[in-house]
N, C-alpha and C positions, 0 to 999 in steps of 0.2 A: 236521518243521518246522511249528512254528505261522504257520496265514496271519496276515499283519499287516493288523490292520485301521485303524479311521479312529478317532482320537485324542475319547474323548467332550467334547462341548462345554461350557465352562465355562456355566453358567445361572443363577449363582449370582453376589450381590454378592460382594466379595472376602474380607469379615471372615469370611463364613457361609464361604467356599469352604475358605477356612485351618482353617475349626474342624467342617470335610465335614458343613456342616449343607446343607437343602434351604430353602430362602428363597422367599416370593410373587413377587420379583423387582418390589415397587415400591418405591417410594424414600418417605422410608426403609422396610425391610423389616421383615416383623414382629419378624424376630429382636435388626436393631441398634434397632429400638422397643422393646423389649424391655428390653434393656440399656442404654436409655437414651442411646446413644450414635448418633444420628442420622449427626451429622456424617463419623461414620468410613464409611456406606455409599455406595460406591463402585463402580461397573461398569465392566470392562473392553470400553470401549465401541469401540475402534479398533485393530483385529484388522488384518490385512496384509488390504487391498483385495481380492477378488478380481477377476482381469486379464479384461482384453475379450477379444475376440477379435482372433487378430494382436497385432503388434507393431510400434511405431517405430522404422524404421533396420535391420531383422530381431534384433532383440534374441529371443532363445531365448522361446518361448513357456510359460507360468507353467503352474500344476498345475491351476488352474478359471478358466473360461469363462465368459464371463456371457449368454455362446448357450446354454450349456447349466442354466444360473442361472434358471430363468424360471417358479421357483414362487412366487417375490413375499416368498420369507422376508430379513429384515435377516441378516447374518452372526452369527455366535455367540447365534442362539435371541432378537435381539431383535425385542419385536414393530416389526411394519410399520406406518411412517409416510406417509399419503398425503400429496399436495404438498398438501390444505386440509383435513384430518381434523381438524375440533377447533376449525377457527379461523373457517369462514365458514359460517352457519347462515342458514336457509330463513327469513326473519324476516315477519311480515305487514305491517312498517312500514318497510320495505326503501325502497316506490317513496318515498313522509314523506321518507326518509335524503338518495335521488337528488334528491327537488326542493328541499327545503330544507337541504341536505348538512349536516345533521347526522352526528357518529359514531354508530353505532348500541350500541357498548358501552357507550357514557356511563353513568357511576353520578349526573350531574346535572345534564343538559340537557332539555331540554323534550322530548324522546323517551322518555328515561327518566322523567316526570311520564306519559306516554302509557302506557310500558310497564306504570307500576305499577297503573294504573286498568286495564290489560286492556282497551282501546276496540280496538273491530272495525277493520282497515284493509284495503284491497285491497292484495292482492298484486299484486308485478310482473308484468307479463308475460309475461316471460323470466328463468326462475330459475337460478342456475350449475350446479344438479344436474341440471336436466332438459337433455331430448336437445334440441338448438339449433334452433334454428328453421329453415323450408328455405331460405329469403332467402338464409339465410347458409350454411347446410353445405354449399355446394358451394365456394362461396373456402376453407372450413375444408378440407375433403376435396383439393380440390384442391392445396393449399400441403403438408397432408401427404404427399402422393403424391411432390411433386415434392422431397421431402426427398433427400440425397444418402445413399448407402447405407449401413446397417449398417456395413458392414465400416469404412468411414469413419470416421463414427462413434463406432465403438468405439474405433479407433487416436486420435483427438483428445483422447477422453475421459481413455485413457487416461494420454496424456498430461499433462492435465491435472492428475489426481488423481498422479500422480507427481511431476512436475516443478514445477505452478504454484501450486495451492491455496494452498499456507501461505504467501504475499506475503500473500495478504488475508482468506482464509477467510469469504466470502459465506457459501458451503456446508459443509456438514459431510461431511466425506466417503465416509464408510463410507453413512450414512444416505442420499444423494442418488445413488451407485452401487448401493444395495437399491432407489429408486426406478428407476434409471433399470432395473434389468432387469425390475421389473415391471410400466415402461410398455411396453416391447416383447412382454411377453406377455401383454398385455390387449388389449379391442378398442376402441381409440382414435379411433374415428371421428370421433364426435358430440359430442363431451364438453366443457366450453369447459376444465375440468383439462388434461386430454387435451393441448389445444392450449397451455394458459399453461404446461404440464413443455417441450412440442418447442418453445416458444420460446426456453425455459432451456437448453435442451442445446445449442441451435444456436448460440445467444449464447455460450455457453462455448467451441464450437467457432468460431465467430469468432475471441474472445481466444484461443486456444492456438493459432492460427496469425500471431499476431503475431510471436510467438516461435521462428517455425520458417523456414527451419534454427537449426539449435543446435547443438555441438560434441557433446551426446550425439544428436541427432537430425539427421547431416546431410543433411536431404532437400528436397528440393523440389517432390514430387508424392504423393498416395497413391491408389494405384489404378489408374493412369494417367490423372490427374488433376491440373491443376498446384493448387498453394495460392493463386493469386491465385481460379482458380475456383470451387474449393472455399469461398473468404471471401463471394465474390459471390452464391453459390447460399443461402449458410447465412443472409448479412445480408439477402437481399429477403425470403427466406421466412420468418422469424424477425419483423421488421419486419410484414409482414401477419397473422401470424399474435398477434403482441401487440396492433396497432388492433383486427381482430376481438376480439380477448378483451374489452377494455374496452369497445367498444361493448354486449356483452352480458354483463358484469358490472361493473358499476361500482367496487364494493370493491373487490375483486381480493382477494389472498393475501400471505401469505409467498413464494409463490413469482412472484411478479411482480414484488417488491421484488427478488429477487437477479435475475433475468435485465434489469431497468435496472439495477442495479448494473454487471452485467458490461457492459453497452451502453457505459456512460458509463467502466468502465475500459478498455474499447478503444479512446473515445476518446482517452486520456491515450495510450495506446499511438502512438498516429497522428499525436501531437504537437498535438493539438489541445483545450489546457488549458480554453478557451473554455467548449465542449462538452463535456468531462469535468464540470466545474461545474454545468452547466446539466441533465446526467443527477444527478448528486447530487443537485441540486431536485426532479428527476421522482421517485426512487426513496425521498426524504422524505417528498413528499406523497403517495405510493404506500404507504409505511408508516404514516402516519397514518388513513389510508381503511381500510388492511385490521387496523389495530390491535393490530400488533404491538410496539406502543409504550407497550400496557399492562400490567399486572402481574396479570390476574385470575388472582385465588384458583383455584388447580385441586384438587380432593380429593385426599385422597391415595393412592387406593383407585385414581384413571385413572392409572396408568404409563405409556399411551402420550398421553395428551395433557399430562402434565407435560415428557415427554422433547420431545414438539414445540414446548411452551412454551421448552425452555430452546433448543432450536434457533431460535426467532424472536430471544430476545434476544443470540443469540450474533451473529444477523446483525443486530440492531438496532445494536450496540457499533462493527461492522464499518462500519456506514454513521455512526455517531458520528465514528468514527474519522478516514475521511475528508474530513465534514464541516467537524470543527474542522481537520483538517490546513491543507485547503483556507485555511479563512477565512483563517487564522494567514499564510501563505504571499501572499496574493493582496489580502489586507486588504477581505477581503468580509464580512457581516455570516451568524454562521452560519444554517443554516435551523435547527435542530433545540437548542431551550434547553435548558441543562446540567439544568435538573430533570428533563428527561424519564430520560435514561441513568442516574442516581443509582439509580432507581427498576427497573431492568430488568436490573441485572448478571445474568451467569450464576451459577446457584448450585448446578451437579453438577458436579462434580469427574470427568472423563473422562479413566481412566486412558491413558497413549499406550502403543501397542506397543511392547517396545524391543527385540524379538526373542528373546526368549528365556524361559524357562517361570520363571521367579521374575519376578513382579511387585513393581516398587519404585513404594510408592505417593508418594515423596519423587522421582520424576523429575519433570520440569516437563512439563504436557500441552500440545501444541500451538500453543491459547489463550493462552498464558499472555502472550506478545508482544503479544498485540492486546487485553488486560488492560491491560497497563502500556502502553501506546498512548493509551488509554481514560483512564487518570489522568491520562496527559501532559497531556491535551485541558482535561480539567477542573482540572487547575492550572492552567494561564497563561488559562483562561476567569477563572476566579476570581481571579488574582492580577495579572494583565495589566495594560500601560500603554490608558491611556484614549487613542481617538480623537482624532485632533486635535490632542493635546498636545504644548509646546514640552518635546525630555527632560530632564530633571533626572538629573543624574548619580546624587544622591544615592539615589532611587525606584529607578534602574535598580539601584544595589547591593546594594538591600534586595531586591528583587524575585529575584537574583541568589542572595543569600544565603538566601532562602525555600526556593529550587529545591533548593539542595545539602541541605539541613536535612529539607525534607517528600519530596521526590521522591525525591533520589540514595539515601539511606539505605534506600529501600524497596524499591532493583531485588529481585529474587530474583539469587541467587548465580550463575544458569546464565545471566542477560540482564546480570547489572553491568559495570559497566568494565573492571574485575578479575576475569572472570568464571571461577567454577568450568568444567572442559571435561570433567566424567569421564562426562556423557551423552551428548556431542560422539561420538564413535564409533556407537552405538547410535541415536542421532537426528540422523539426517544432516542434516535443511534446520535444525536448531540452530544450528550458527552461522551461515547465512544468517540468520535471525531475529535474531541477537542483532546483526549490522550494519544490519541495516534498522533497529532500534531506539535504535542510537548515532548511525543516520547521525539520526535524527527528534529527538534527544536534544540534538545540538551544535546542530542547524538551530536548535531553541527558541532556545538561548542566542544565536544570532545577533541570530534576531530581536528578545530583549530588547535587545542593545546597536546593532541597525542604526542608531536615528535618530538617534546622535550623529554621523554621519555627513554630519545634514542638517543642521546647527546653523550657522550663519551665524557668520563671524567676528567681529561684531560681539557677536552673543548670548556669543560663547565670553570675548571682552573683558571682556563687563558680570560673568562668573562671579567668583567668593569666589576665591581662590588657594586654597585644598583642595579646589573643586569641578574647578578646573583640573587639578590635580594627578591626582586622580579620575577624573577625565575622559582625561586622557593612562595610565594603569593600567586603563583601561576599552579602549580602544583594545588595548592590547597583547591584553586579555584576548579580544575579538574576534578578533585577528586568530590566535590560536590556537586558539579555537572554531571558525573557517572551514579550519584546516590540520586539527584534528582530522576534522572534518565530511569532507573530501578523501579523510581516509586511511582513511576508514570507506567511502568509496563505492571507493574502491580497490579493499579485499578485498573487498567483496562484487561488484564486477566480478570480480575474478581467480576469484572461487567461481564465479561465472557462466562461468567457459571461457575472459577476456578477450576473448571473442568479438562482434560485432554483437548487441545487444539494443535492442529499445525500449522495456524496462523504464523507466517515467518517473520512478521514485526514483533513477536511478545518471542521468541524463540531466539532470535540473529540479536536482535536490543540487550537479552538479558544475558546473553554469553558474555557482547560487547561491550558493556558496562562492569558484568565480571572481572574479566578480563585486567582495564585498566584500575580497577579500585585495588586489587592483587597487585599487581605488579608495585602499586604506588606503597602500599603495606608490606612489600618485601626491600622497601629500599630502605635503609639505615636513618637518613634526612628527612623522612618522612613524619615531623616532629609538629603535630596541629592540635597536642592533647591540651594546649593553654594558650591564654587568648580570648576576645571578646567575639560577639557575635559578627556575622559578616556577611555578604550577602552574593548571590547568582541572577545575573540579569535584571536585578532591581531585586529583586525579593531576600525579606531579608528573614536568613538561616543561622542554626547553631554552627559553630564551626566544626569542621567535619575532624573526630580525632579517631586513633587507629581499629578502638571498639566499635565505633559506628559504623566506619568501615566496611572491616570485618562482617558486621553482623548485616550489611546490606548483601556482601559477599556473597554469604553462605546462606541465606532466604534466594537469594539467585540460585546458589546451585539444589538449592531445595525443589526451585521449580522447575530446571533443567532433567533434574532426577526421573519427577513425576513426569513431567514430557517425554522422555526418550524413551515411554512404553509405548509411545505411538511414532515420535520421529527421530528418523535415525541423524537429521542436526542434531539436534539436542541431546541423542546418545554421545554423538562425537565431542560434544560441548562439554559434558562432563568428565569426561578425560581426563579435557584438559583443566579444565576449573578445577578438580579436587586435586591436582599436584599443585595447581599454584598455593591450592589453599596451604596446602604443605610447606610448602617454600615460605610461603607469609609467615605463619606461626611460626618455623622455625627461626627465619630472618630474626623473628622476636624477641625471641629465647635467647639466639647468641647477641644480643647487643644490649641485653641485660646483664648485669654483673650477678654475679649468683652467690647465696649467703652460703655459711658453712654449712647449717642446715640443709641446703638445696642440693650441695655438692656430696655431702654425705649420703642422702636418700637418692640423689641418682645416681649412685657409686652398685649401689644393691639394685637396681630395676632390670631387668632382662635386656639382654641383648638385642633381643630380636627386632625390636622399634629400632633403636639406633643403627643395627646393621642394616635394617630393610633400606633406612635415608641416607647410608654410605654416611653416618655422624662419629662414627664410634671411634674415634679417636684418643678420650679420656682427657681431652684438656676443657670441653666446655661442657654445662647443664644441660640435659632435654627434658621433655616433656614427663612429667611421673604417671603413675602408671593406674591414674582414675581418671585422667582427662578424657571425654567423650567425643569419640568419633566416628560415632553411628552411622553417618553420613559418607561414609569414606571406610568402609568394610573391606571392601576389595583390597587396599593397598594395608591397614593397619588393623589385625587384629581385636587387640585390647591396648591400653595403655592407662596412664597412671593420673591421681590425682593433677589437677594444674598448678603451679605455682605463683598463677596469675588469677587472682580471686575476682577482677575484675571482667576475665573473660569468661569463665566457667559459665554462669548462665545464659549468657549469649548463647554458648554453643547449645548448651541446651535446649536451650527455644526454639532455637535453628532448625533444630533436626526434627523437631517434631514434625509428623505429616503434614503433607499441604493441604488445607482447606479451601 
């Protein structure tokens, strides 16, 4: 019997590996230069991770270790990327930068006048290469010690890089698991690198304890450890360990931008959107210092500082990404102007693993979500209603009609509406990404038609009778942008486990969808119960009438409910959704005319309903006194049969638990 041995490693871009040529392995390679054909070189850059040490939940432990991982090589023979190889240089005009904060890569600020003239300057003090100063390497030395252990560690990591990365993709994954095992087997003392990676790790392990337990991970301690102490340990130390960095390097890195990233997305986790914002600020101006926001020329000859290059602009996109979500959502003005991202897309093509020894260079990589995220951004940058302004229905159609024409037409087949699923198997977090992308997709549309919501009835008066018209076709068309939006945070909950998360897209989506389907159910004109079908963005839907509504409504506030035993968003979020729900039914009730029957039997029903909603006046019908609203304890009692046969088992269904 032949020993079997270890499977040789691909080291070859794909065209050269198909045609068993040997290749320089930079991009492009000599051979697809050669042939002219640039575009087709490609690297099978995202191999199956290898697994940390241990496991979450005792999941069967993986075939390598990354205890035993600790020669510093990337997986499948690529070279190694340090967290600032390439991108932060020893400059003699550095202290020039700190006092007068200039950028120092500028091709045309007055440092760059300095640079070209070659004029003497002193150097800083304190350079990022060199060993730190003593002041300070004992806080350094110290916060490393006091890190929580390996073992730890490795089980959050890799959690992480399993379950959470592809929401946002700060990191690359393969590449930031080859660093982390080569900063465990380096001597990390001194180094302010050293300490800006164990800020990164720790901050990551923060976030991946928001999410824990989880229905694949149901735990609640590791090590004998609980997770609240493990947050605590990792956020103080992590926190000192990023002030030391920036007081001894001012620039910082590429990797100081992702570990505020993560900072500020576990803000959002914690429900505190305030602060989530306010890290995007940090992690902007954090990207512009370390200048990963530019596009220099890299030869073609360095394959590893082109592949770092394209790793900076992958997390540039990423903080794009959120930036404009943000603005879009919150009506803040962004930090980071659409020319900057124009200029910085990703341009290698990083084949995805999809398990199996034929590579299909036509499967969608990763990326490809947080791509079309990135144009989202820069469409309604570019096309968006102006500040301020009273809306024009007409603007809003055209705006409307832009979106489906430039944007819809360009999803890829595996993200569309309609979407291809024959990677769906092979790339499990796929259709997670392709919900996160519908759910950002209908949100847009919201927001193009939210401010007719705010149009005074006087304004809606002084309108043309086709702008009315328009305007009432526009409504409709929201309020099935807000059901669609629903049914997209839906599935990617139920992909989630239907479990407790403080993922702040299924959380912030389902309030804001809320939100606008209520309001539209509490307006009088909100009249879609008749009528043929009609369609969202090409797809063609029932027309949305005030049952359907309703009953997307209150499955929202169903899941609102169940989340806000873990976040206090989604506490807050039901507040307010179960008054509107109040205001909607009631809206309902008075704009029905009521039979003598109805006026009779709500002549006899208790007080106490009518007084709680300030209704009791005795000239109009409310609610009888069977109507269910389980869901809404806090504000009503008991209450009475409904008069509306047509809602009564809505509500019912509604309320039942969430599965």
């Amino acid at each position: 019997m032949h020993p079997v041995g270890r499977k040789r490693r691909v080291t070859t871009c794909l065209p050269c590996y198909t045609r068993k040529q040997k290749c320089n392995r930079q991009y492009p390679c000599n051979h697809c230069t050669r042939r002219r054909r640039p575009e087709e070189c490609v690297y099978r850059l995202s191999p199956a991770e290898p697994p940390l040490r241990g496991s979450l939940g005792g999941n069967a432990p993986r075939s390598r270790s990354l205890e035993n991982a600790q020669d510093g090589s990337q997986p499948d023979g690529l070279p190694m990327i340090s967290p600032s190889e390439g991108s932060r240089s020893d400059s003699p005009h550095s202290g020039l930068a700190k006092s007068f904060g200039y950028f120092e890569d500028s091709a045309s600020n007055t440092m760059a006048l300095l640079k070209n003239l070659e004029l003497d300057s002193e150097r800083d003090m304190i350079r990022p290469q060199e060993v730190i100063a003593a002041s300070s390497r004992e806080t350094i030395t110290q916060n490393l010690e006091r890190m929580p252990s390996r073992q730890i560690l490795d089980l959050l990591v890799q959690y992480f890089v399993d379950e959470l990365n592809w929401m946002k993709q700060v990191v690359h994954a393969p590449s930031f698991v080859a660093q982390y095992q080569k900063w465990w087997a380096k001597d990390r003392s001194f180094s302010v690198d050293a300490a800006e990676f164990a800020a990164l790790i720790l901050r990551i392990c923060v976030y991946a304890v928001q999410f824990l337990p989880s229905p694949s991970h149901p735990i609640d301690q590791l090590c004998g450890k609980s997770l609240s102490e493990i947050h605590d340990a990792c956020n103080t130390i992590s926190d000192n360990l990023a002030k030391a960095c920036v007081s001894l390097d001012w620039k910082g890195s590429l990797v100081r931008v992702q570990h505020l990233l993560f900072d500020a997305l576990t803000s959002s986790c914690q429900g505190r959107t305030d602060q989530f914002w306010e890290g995007i600020a940090s992690a902007s101006r954090a990207a512009q210092k370390a200048g990963i926001h530019t596009d220099t020329l890299v030869p073609v000859d360095e394959g590893n500082q082109r592949l770092e290059k394209e790793l900076q602009r992958r997390t540039f996109c990423s903080l794009y990404v959120l930036d404009s979500h943000l603005a879009r959502q919150l009506d803040r003005v962004p930090f980071l102007p659409d020319s900057l991202v124009a200029d910085v897309l990703p341009q290698l093509h990083l084949t995805p693993d999809i398990g199996s020894l034929h590579i299909d260079i036509n499967a969608p990589e990763a990326f490809t979500e947080r791509l079309m995220q990135v144009q989202l951004g820069r469409f309604w940058r570019n096309v968006g209603r102006r500040r301020s302004e009273v809306y024009d229905p007409t603007q809003g159609e055209n705006r409307y009609e832009r979106f489906c024409a430039e944007y819809i037409r360009t999803l890829p087949s595996a993200l569309a509406l309609r979407p291809d699923k024959r990677w769906d198997d092979r790339l499990p977090k796929l259709p997670m990404q392709r919900q996160l992308l519908h759910i950002a997709i209908f949100d847009s549309v919201c927001w193009n038609f939210r401010p007719l919501l705010l149009l005074k009835p006087s304004q809606v008066a002084s309108l043309p009778a086709y702008k009315k018209v328009l305007l009432q076709s526009q409504k409709s068309r929201l309020a099935l942008a807000a059901m669609k939006e629903l049914e997209a945070v839906s599935t990617l909950h139920a992909l989630f486990g239907g479990a407790h998360t403080r993922f702040g897209a299924i959380i912030f989506n389902t309030f804001e969808a809320a939100v606008l389907l209520l309001i539209l159910c509490s307006e009088t004109d909100f009249n879609t119960d008749q009528g043929e079908d009609t369609d969202i963005l090409g797809l063609k839907v029932d027309r949305p009438t005030w049952g359907k509504a309703m009953h997307a409504a209150e499955e929202a506030l169903s899941r609102l409910q169940i989340l806000a035993e873990v976040s206090d968003m989604a506490a807050s979020g039901v507040r307010a959704v179960s008054q509107l729900v109040i205001k909607a039914t009631r809206s309902r009730v008075l704009s029905e005319p009521a039979t003598p029957a109805e006026s009779t039997r709500n002549s006899s029903s208790p007080d106490t309903f009518s007084n709680l909603l300030g209704m009791n006046d005795g000239s109009q019908p409310w609610i009888s006194e069977d109507w269910n609203t389980s869901l809404m304890t806090d504000l009503l009692p008991t209450t009475g049969e409904d008069s509306f046969p047509e809602l009564q088992p809505l509500l019912l269904d509604s309320y039942l638990p969430w599965n």
